[in-house]
N, C-alpha and C positions, 0 to 999 in steps of 0.2 A: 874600727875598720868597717863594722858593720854601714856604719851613716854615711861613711867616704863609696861604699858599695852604689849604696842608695842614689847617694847623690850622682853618682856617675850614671849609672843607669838611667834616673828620672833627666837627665842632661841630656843623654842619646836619645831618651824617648822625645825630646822637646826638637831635636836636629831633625831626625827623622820627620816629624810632624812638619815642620816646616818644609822640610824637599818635597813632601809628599803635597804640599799646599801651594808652592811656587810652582811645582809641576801642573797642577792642577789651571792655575791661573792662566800660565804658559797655554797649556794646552785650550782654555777656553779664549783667550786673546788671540791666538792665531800665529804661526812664525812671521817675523818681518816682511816689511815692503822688496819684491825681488831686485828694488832699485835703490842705489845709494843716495844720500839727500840732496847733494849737486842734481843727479838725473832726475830728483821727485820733481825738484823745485824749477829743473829745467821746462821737464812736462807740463809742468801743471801750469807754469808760465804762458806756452805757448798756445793750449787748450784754450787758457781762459782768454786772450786774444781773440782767438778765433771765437769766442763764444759772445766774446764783446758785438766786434766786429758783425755779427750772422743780426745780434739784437739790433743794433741801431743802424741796420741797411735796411731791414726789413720794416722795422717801425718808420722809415724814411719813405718807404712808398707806399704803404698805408699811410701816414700822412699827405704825402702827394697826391694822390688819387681822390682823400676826399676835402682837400679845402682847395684846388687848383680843378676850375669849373671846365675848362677842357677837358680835362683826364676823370671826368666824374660819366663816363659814355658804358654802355653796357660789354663792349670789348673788354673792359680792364678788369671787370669782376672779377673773369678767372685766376687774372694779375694777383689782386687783392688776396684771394683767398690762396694763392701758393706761399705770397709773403705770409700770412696767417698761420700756414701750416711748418714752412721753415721758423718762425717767430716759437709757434710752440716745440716744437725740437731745440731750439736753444736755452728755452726755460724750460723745459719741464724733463729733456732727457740727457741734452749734455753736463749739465752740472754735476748731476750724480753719475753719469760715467765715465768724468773723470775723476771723482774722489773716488770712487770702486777700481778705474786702472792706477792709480798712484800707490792705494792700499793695499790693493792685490786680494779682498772678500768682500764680500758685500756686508757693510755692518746695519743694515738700516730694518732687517726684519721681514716675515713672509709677505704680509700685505702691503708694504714701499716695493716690493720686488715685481706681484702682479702688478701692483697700477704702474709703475716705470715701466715694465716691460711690454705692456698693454698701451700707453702712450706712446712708446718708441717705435711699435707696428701702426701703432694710428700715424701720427704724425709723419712717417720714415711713405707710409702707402698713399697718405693724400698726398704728399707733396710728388711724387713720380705720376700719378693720377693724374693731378692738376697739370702738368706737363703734357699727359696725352690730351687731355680735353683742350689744352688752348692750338697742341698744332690740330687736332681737326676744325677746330674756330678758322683757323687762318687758312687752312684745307679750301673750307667753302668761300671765305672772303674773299680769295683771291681766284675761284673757280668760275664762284657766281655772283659777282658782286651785287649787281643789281637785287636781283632775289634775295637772296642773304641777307643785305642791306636790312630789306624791310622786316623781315623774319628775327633778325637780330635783338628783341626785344629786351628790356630788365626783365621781364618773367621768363621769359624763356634763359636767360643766363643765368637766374636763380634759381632755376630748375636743374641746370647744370651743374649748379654749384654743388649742388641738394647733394647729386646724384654720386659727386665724387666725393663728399663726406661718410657717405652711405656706404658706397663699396669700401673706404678703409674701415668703418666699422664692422663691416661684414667679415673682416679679414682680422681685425684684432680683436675683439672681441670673444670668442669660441675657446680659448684657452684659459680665460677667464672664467666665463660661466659654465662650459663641460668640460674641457680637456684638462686645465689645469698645466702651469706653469712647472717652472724645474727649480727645485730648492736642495739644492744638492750640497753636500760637507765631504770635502777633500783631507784627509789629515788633519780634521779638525777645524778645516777653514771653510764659513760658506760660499758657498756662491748662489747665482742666480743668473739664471737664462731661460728663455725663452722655450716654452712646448717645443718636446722632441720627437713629438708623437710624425710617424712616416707621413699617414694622408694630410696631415694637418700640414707637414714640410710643403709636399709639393703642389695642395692646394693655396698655401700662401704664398710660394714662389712664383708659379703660374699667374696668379692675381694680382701681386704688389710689384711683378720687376718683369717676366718673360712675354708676357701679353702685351702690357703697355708698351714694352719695346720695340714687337714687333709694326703696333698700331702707330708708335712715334717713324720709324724706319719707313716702313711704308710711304706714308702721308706725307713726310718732308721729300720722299723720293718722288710723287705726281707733283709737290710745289715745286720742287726746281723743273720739272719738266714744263708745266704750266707756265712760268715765268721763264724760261727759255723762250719760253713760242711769242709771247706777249712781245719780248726784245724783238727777236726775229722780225714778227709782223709790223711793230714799231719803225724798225732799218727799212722795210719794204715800203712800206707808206712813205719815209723820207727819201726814199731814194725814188719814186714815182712821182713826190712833188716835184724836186729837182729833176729829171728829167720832163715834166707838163713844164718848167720856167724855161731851160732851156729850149723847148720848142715853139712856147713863142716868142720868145724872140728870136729865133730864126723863119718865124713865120712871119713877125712883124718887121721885119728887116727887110727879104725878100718881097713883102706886099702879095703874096700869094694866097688867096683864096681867104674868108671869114677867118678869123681867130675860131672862133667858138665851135664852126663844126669841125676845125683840126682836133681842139679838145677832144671833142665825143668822142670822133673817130679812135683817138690815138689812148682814149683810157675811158672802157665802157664799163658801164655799171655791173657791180660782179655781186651774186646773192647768194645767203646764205652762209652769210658769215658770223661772227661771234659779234657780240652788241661792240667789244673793245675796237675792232675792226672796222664796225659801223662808224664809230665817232670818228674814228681816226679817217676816214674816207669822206665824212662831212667836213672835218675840219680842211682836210685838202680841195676842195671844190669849193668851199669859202674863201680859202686864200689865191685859187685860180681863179675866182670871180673880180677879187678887190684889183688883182692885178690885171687882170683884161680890162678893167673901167679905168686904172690907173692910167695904161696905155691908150685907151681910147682919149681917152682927157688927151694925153700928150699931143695926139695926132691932132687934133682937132686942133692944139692950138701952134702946128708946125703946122 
């Protein structure tokens, strides 16, 4: 009876051991994905699309830009480096955010967690950055083209480039080297996100999304006004040439007095106007010239 005691006991001690080791395990693995396999595989389906997708548009015009000798102009640089920075968001931060949302913890470790997290504020800040810097590009191109033009140079747009690199480092970076990121375990499960620390919130809010937007809003608000005026003055010019055709010929009809000083008279030189302006008032006095010598031909040979 004694050995049958034994035996039962050293059996309970052995059950016991194990719940206590299965729980162990349990609790180190983490509870389940909060999604069922249909929903993982649905996810992680359409992630990885869109992750495709983000790669080979991106690598597409970085291709374009540099073997297609048009598109190789210091305009598109900006171009160049958003694809660059969308490209690195595709590789270096979607992939692991979505086995992290599928998994529902982060399994990859404190130092995968800084540099992921630290690339996702690099990446996530130049690519809105490069947004602001190309509509002030187009700001001036279309403001001042002539100036601009020549100021336009490859240094000066690699200067630019420089410059929005720099500010998303200035903005991910500090959580890495002083503040330190968030390594946080829920019930056992880790995670990882991103410095929680207040000034550091709303200094890289301000920096990477509230600033830029204002500066995008703004800018794209004087280019449609710009470009309103441009159309306007464009309908004016056209509807002044046609009315200088229509009046001669009714000047050349009637035989009433020179062509040329009805010209003057009826549309005199106007100054101080925008260079767009200028052109567009030389190109109307070149084509009231062709046709007054058109006409005169005619005459001369009636």
């Amino acid at each position: 009876m004694d050995g049958v005691n034994v035996t039962a006991a050293v059996y309970e001690h052995s059950n016991e051991t194990a719940v206590v080791r299965n729980a162990t395990t349990a609790a180190a693995a983490g509870p389940p994905s909060t999604y069922t396999a249909l929903e993982a595989f649905t996810i992680g389906s359409v992630l990885f699309l869109v992750i495709v997708v983000t790669i080979v548009g991106n690598v597409l015009v970085c291709i374009a830009v540099c073997l297609v000798r048009k598109l190789r102009r210091p305009c598109n640089y900006l171009l160049v480096s958003l694809a660059v920075s969308d490209l690195c968001v595709a590789l270096l931060v979607m992939p692991m955010a979505l086995l992290y949302l599928v998994l529902g913890k982060w399994p990859f470790g404190t130092f995968m967690c800084d540099l992921w997290v630290s690339f996702d504020v690099l990446s996530c800040t130049a690519s809105i950055l490069n947004l602001c810097m190309i509509s002030v590009d187009r700001y001036y191109a279309i403001t001042k083209p002539l100036e601009y033009g020549v100021k336009r140079t490859p240094r000066r747009m690699l200067v630019c480039v420089s410059l929005v690199w720099l500010g998303a480092a200035c903005i991910s970076l500090p959580p890495v080297l002083i503040l330190g990121n968030e390594h946080s375990t829920v019930d056992g499960v880790p995670h990882c996100t991103v410095c929680q620390n207040f000034g550091y919130q709303i200094y890289a809010t301000l920096g990477s999304f509230y600033i830029p937007l204002t500066v995008m809003i703004t800018v794209y608000y004087k280019i449609f006004r710009a470009a309103r005026k441009i159309v306007l003055e464009e309908r004016r010019a056209q509807s002044h040439l046609e009315n200088s055709h229509c009046y001669l010929e009714i000047s050349v009809k009637n035989g009433v007095g020179p062509v040329e000083s009805k010209i003057a008279a009826a549309a005199p030189p106007e100054r101080g106007q925008h260079d767009h302006r200028a052109s567009s008032s030389a190109s109307t006095v070149t084509t009231v010239s062709i046709y007054i010598q058109n006409l005169t031909n005619l005459t001369k040979l009636l």
